[in-house]
Biopython code that builds the backbone (N, CA, C, O; Angstrom):
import numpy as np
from Bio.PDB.StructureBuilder import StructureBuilder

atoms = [
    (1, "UNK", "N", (271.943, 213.054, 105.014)),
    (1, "UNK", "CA", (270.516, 212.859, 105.163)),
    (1, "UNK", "C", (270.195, 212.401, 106.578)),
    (1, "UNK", "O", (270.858, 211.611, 107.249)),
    (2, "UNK", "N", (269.275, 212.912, 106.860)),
    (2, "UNK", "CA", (268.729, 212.794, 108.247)),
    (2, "UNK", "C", (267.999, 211.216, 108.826)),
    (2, "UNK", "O", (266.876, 210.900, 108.432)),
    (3, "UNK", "N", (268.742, 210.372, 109.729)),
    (3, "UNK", "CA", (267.753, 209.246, 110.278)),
    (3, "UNK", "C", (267.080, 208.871, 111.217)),
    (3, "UNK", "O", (267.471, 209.008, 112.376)),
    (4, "UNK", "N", (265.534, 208.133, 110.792)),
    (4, "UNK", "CA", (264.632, 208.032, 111.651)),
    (4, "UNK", "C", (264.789, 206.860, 112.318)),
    (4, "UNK", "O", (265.576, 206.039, 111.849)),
    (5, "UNK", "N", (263.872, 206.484, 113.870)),
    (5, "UNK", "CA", (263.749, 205.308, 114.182)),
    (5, "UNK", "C", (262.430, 205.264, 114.073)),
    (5, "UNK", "O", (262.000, 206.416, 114.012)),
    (6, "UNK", "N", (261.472, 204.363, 114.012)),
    (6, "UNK", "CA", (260.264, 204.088, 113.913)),
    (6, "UNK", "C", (259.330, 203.383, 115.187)),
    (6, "UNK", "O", (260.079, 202.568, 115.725)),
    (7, "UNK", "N", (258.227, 203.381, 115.754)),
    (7, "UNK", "CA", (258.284, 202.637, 116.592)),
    (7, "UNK", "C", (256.749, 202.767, 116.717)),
    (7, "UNK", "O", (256.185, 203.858, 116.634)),
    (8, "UNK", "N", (255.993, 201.402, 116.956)),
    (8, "UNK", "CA", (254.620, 201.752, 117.288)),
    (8, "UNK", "C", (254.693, 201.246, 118.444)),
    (8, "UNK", "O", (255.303, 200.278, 118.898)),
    (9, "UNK", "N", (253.933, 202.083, 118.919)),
    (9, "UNK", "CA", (253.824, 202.084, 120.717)),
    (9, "UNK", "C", (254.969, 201.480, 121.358)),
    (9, "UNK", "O", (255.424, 202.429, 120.720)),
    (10, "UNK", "N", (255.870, 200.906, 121.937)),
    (10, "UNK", "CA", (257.158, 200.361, 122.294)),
    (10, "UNK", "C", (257.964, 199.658, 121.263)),
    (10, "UNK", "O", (259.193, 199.591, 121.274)),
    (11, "UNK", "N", (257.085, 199.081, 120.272)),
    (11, "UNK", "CA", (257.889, 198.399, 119.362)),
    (11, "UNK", "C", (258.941, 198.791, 118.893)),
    (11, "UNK", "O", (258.775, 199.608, 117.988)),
    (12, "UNK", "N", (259.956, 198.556, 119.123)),
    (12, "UNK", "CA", (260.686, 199.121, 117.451)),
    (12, "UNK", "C", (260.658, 198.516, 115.978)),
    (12, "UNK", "O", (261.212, 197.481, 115.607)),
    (13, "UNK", "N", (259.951, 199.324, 115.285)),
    (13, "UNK", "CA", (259.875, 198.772, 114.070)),
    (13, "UNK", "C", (261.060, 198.760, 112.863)),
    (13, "UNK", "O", (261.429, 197.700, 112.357)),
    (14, "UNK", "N", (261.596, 200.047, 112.474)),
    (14, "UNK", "CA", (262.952, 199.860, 111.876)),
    (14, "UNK", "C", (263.764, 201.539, 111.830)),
    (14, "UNK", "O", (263.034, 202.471, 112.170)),
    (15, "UNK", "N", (265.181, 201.871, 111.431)),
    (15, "UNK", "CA", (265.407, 202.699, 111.437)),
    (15, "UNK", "C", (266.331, 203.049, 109.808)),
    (15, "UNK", "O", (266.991, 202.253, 109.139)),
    (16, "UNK", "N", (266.076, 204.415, 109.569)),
    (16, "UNK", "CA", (267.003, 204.318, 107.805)),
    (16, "UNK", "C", (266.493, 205.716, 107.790)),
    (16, "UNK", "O", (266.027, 206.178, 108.831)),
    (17, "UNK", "N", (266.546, 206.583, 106.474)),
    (17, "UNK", "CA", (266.090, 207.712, 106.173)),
    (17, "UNK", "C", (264.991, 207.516, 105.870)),
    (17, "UNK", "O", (264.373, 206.470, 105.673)),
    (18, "UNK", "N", (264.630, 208.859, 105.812)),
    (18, "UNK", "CA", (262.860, 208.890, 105.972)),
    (18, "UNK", "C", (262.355, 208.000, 103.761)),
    (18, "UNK", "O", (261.277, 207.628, 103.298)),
    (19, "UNK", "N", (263.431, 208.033, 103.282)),
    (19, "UNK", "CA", (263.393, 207.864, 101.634)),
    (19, "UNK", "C", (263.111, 205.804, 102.061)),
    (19, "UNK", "O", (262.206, 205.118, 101.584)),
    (20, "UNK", "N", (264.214, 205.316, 103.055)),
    (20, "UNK", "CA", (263.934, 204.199, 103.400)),
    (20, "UNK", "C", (263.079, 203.617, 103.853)),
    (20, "UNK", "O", (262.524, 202.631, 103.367)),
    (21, "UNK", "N", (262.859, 204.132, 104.823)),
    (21, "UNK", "CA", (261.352, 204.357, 105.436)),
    (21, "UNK", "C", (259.997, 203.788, 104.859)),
    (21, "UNK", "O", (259.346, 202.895, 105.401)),
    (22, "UNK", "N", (259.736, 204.290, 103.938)),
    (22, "UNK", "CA", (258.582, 205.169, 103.400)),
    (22, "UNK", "C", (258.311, 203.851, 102.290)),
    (22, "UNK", "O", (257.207, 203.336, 102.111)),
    (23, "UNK", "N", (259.331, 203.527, 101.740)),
    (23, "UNK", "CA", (259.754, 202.378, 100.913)),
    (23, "UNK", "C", (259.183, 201.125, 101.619)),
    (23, "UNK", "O", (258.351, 200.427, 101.041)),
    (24, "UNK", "N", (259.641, 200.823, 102.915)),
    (24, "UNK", "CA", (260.296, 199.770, 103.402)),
    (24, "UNK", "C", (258.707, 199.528, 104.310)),
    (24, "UNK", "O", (258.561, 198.406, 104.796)),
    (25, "UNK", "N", (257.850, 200.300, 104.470)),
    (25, "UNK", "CA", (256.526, 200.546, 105.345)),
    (25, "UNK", "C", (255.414, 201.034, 103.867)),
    (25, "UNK", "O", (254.252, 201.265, 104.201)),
    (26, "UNK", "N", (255.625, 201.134, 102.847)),
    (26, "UNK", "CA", (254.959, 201.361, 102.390)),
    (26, "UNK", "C", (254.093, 202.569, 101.915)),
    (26, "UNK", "O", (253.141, 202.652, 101.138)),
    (27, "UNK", "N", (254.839, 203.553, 102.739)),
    (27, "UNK", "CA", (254.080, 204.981, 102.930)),
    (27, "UNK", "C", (254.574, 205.950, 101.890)),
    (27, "UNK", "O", (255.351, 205.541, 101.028)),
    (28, "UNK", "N", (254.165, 207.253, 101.907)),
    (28, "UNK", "CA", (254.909, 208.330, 101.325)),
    (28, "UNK", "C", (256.041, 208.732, 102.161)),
    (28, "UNK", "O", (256.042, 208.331, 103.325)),
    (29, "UNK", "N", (257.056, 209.500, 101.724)),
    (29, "UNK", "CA", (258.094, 209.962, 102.521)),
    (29, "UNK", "C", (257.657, 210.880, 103.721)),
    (29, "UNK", "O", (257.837, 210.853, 104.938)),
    (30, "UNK", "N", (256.950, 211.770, 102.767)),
    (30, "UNK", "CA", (255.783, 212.690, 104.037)),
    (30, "UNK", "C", (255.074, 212.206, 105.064)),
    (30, "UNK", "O", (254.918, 213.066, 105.931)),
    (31, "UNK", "N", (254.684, 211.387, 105.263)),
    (31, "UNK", "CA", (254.226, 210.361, 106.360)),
    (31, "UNK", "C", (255.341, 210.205, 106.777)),
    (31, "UNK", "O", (255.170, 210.821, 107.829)),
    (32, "UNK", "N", (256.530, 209.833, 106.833)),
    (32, "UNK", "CA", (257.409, 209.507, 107.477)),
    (32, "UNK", "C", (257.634, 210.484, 108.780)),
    (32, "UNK", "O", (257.562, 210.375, 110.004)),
    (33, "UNK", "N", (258.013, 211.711, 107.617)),
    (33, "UNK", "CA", (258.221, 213.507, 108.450)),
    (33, "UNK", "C", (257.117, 213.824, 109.329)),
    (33, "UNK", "O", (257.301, 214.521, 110.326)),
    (34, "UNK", "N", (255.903, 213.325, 109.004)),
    (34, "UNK", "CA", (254.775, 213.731, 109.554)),
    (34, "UNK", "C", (254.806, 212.946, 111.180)),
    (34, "UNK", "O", (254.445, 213.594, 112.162)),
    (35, "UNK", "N", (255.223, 211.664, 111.292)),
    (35, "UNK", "CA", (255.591, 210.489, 112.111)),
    (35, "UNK", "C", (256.085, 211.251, 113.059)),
    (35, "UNK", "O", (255.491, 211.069, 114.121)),
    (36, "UNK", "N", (257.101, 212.191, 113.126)),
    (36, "UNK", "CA", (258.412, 212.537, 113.887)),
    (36, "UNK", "C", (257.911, 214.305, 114.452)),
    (36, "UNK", "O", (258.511, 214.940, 115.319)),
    (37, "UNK", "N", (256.643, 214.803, 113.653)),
    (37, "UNK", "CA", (256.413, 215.356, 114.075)),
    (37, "UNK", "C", (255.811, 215.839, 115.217)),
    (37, "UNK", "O", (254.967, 215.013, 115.565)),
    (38, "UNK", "N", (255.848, 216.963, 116.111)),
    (38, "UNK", "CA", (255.316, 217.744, 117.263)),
    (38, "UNK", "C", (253.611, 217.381, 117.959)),
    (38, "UNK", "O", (253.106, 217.194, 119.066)),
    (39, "UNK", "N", (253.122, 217.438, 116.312)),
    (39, "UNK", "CA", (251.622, 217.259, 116.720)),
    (39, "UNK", "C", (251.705, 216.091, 116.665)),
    (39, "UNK", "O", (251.765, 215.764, 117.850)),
    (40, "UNK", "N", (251.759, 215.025, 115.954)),
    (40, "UNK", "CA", (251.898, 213.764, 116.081)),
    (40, "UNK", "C", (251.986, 213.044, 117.108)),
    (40, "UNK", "O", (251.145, 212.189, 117.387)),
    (41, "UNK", "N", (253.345, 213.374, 118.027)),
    (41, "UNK", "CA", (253.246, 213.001, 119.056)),
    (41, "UNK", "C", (252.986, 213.811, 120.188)),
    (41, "UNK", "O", (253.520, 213.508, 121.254)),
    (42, "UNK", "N", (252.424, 214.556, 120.129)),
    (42, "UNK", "CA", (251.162, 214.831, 120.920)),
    (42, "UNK", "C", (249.902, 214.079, 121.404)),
    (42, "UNK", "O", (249.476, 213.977, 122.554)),
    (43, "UNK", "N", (249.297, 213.465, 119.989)),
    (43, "UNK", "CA", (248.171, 212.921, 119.756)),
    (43, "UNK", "C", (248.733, 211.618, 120.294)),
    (43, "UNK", "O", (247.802, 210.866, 120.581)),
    (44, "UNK", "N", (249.671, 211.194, 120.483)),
    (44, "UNK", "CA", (250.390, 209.833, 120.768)),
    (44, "UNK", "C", (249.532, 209.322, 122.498)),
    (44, "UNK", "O", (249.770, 209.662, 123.657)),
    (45, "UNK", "N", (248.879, 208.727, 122.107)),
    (45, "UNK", "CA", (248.388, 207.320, 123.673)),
    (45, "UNK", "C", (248.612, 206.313, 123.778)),
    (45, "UNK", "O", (247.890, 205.477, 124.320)),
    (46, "UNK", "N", (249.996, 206.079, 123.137)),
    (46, "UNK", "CA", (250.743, 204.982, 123.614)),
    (46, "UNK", "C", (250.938, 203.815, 122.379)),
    (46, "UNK", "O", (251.921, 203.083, 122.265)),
    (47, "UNK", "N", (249.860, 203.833, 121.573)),
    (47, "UNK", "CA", (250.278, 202.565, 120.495)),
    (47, "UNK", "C", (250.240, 203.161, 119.001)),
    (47, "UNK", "O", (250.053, 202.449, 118.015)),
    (48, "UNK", "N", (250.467, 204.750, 118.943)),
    (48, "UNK", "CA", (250.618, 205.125, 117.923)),
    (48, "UNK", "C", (252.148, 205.269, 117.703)),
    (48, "UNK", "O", (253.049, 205.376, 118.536)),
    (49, "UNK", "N", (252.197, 205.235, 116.060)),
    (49, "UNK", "CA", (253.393, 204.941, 115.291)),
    (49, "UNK", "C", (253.958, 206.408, 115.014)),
    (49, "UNK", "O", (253.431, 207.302, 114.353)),
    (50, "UNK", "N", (255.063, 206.412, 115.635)),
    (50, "UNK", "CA", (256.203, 207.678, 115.707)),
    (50, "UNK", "C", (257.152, 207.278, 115.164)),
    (50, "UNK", "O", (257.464, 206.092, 115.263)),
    (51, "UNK", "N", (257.806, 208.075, 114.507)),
    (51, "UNK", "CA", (259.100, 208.576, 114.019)),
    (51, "UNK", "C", (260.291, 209.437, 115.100)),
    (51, "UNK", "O", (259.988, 210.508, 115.626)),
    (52, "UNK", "N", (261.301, 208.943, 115.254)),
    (52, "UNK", "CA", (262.247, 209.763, 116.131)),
    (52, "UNK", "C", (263.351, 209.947, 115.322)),
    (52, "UNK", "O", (263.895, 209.050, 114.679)),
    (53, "UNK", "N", (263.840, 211.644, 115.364)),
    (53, "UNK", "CA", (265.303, 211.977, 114.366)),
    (53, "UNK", "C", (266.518, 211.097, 115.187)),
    (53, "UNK", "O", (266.378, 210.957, 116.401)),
    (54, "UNK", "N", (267.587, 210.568, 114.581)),
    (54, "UNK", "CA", (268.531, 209.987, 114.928)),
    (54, "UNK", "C", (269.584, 211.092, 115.171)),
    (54, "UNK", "O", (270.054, 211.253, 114.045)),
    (55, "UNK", "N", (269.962, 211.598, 115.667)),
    (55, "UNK", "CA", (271.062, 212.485, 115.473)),
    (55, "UNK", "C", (272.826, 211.356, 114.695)),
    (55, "UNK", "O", (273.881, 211.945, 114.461)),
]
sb = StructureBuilder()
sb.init_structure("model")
sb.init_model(0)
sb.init_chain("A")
sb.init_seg("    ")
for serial, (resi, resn, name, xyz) in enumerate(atoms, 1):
    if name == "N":
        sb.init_residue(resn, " ", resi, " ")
    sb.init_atom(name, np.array(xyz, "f"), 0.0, 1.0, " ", f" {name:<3s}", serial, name[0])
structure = sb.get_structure()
């Protein structure tokens, strides 16, 4: 399974699978995926909350 790091605007907030995640923040898992996505961080100006894949 694939892991994320989390981070709003510099913060780091936490890192686990997106199933941990989602749990652990409260969200759906899909929000998680959505986090890490292309458009997402696009829209990103600095204090929005991203998702990054861990290899």
């Amino acid at each position: 399974m694939a892991e994320y790091a989390v981070y709003k605007g510099d913060k780091f907030i936490d890192q686990g699978t997106a199933d941990y995640l989602a749990d652990r923040l409260g969200v759906k898992r899909a929000t998680i995926i959505w986090l890490q996505s292309p458009t997402n961080l696009k829209r990103d100006k600095g204090n929005r909350m991203v998702a990054v894949k861990v290899d």
